[in-house]
TORPAVO-114831 format. One record per residue (C-alpha): chain; x, y, z. Coordinates in Angstrom, 2 decimals. Example, Ala and Ser with C-alpha at 12.3 -4.5 7.8 and 13.67 -1.06 7.14 Angstrom:
BEGIN
 kette       X       Y       Z
     A   12.30   -4.50    7.80
     A   13.67   -1.06    7.14
***
This chain:
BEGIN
 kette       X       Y       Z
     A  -81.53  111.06  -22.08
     A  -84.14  113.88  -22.06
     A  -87.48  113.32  -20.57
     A  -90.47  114.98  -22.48
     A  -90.99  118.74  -21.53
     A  -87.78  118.83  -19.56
     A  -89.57  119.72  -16.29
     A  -91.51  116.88  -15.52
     A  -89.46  115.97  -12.05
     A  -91.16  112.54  -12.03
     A  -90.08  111.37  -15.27
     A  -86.95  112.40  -13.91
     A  -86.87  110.23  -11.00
     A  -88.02  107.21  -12.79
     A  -85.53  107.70  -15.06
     A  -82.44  107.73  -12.95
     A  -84.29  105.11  -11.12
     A  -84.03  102.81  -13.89
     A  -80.40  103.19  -14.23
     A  -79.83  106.93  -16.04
     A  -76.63  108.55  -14.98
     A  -77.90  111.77  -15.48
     A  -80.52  114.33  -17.33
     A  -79.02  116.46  -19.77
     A  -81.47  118.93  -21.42
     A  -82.80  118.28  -25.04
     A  -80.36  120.08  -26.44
     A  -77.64  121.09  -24.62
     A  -75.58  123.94  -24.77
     A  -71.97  123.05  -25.66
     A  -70.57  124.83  -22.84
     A  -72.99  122.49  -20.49
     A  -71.93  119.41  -22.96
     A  -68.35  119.93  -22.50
     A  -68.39  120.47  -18.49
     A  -70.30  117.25  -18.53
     A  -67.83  115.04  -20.87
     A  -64.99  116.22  -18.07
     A  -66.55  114.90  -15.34
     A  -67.41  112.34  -17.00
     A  -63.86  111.87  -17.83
     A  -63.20  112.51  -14.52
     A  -65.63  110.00  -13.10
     A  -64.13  107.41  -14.78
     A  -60.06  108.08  -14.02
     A  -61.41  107.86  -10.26
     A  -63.14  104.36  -10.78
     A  -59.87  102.94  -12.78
     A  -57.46  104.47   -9.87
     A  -59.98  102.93   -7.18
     A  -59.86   99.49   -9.24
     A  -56.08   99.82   -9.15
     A  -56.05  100.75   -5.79
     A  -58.43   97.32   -4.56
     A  -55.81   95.52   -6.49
     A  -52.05   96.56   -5.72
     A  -50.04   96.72   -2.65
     A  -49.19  100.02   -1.71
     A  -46.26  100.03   -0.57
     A  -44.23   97.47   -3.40
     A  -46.67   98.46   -6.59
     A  -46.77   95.16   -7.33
     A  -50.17   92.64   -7.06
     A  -51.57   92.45   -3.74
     A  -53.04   89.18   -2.26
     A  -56.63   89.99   -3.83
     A  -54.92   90.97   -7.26
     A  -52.71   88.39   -7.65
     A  -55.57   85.98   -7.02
     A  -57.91   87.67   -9.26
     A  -55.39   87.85  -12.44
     A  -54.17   84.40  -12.04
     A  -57.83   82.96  -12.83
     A  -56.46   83.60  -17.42
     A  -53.28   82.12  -16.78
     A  -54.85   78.98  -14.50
     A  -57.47   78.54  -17.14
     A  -54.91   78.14  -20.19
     A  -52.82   75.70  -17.96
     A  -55.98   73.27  -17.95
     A  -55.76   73.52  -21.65
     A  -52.35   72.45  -21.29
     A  -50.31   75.41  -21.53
     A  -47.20   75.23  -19.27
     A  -47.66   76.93  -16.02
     A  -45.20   77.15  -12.91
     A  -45.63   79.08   -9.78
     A  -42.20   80.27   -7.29
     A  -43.08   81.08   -3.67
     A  -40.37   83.54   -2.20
     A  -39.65   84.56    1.13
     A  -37.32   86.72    2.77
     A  -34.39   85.03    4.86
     A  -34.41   85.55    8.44
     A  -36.82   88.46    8.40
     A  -37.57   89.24   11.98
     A  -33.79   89.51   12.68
     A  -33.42   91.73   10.18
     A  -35.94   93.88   11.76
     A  -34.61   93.46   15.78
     A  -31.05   94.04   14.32
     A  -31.56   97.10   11.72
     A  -34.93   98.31   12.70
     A  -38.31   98.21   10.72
     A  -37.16  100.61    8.23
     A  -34.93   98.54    7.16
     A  -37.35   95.74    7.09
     A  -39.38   97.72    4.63
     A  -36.08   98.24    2.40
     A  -35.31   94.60    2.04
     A  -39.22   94.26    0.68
     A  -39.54   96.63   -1.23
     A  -35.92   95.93   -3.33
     A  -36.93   91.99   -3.07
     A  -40.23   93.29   -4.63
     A  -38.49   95.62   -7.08
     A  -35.85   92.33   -8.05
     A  -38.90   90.22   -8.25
     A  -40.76   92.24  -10.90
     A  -38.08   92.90  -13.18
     A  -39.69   91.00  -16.14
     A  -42.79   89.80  -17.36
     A  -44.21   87.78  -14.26
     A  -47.22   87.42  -12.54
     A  -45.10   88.72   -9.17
     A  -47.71   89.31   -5.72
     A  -47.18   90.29   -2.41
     A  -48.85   88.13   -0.31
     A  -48.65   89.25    2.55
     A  -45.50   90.72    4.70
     A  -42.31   88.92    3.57
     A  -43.74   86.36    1.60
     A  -44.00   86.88   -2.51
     A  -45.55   84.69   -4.90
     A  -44.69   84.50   -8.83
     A  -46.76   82.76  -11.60
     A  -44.49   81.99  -14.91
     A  -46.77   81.17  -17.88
     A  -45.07   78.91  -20.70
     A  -42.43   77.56  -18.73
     A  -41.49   74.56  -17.76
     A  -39.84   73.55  -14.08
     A  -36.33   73.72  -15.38
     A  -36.73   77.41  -16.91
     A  -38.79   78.02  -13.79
     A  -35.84   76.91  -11.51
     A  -33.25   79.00  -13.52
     A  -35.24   82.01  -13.11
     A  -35.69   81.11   -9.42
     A  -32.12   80.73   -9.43
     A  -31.17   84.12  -11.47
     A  -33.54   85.95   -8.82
     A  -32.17   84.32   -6.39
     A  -28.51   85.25   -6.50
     A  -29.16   88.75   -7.99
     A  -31.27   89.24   -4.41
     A  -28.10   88.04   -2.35
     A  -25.91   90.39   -3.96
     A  -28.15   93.49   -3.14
     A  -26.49   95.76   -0.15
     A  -29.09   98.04    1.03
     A  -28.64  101.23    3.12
     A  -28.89  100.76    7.27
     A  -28.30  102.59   10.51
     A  -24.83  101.15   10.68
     A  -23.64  100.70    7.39
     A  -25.31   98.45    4.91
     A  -27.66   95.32    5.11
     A  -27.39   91.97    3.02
     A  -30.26   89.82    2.76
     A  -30.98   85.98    1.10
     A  -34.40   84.31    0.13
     A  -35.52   81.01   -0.29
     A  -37.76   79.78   -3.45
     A  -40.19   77.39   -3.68
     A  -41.12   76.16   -7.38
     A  -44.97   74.14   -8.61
     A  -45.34   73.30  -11.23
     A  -48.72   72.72  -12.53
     A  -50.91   69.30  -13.15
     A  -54.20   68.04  -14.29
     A  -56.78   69.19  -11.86
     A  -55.11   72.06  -10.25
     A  -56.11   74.76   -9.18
     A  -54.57   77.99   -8.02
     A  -54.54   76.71   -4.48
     A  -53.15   72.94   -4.95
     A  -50.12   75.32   -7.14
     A  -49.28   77.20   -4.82
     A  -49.61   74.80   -1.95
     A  -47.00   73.14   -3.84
     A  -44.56   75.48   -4.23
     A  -45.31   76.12   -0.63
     A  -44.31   72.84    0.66
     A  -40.72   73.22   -1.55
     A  -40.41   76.60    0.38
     A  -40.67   75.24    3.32
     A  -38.68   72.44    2.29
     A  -35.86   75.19    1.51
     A  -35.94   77.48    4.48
     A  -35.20   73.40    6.30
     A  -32.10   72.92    4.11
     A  -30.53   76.08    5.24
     A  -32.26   79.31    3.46
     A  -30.52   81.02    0.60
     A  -31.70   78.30   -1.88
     A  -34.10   77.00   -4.76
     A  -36.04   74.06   -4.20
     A  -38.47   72.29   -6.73
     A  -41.61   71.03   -5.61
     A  -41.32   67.37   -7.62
     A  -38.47   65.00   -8.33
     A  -39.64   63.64  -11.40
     A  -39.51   67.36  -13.13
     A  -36.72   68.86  -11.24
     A  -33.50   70.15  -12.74
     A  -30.85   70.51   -9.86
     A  -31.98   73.09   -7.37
     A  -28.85   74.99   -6.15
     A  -27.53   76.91   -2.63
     A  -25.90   80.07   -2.43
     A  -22.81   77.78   -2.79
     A  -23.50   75.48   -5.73
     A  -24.11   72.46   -4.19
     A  -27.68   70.04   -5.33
     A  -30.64   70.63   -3.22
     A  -33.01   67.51   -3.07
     A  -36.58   68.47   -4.42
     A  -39.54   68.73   -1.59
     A  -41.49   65.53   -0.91
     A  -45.36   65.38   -1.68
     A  -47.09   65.04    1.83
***
């Protein structure tokens, strides 16, 4: 945008007033035209990266609490359509003891290979906040959720991670929701939640699903049934 005469310093201010970006003179040189398409350019890589930043935890890559909130809003919308729609809350095993017995470095190995297991496909994985992890699995049912829950599980307790003395193993516990008419994100998760909890109860190392009357058999590290959590 060019203001008439070039010069005219008010029409300048009114015009970035009302929203201009900037004043490029009527008509540029190509040298000017160029430098300005680059920072353009430049502009916007720093806006994406900031965007990126607001939305990912740092330290795992993977969705943070604000992004995994914000890009589960598509997923929760085609579930009240009736598309299937399960959510998995993880959490680490025993967490602070692995921290008082292997130090906090260690602690932020376990997360960040649980993180690293728990992204390795195409889920909807967050961090919510220290040990805790949430997963949303679009177009699957409870059973398929549980067997993933299941595969993630056991592929986490065979991990052996470096440590001061040696090498540390670790277990989680999964919690699986599955969604219903007049969810929303927070009645899912609050779901899966309760069969979390209802896990770490039973003994840790273990799926539990969140309703009886959709649960396939939730297993231990040992094979045996695991009953499914009770609504409260």
């Amino acid at each position: 945008m060019s203001p008439a005469g070039g010069d005219d310093r008010l029409a300048v201010a009114v015009a970035l007033d009302h929203g201009a970006d900037d004043i490029v003179n009527n008509p540029p040189a190509a040298e000017e035209l160029y430098a300005r398409l680059r920072a353009a350019e430049r502009f916007g890589n720093m806006q994406r990266e900031l965007v990126c930043l607001a939305v990912t935890d740092s330290f795992t890559g993977m969705f943070n609490r604000r992004g995994f909130f914000e890009k589960a809003v598509q997923p929760c919308l085609r579930a009240g359509k009736g598309a299937p729609l399960c959510a998995i809350m993880a959490d680490i095993d025993s967490f602070k003891r692995i921290n008082d017995t292997h130090g906090h470095d260690a602690g932020d190995t376990a997360i960040f290979a649980v993180a690293h297991e728990l992204m390795s496909g195409p889920r909807h994985a967050g961090r919510l906040g220290g040990e805790e992890f949430a997963l949303l699995l679009e177009g699957r049912a409870m059973a398929e959720a549980a067997g993933i829950a299941e595969m993630l599980r056991g592929r986490i307790a065979m991990l052996r991670l470096p440590a001061s003395e040696g090498h540390l193993s670790l277990t989680c516990s999964f919690g699986i929701g599955e969604w219903r008419a007049g969810d929303s994100i927070d009645t899912l998760l609050k779901r899966a939640d309760m069969a979390l909890y209802e896990a770490q109860l039973a003994g840790r190392d273990r799926v539990v699903v969140a309703d009886q009357a959709f649960a396939s058999p939730s297993y231990s590290s040992a094979g045996r049934p695991v009953r499914a959590a009770r609504r409260k």
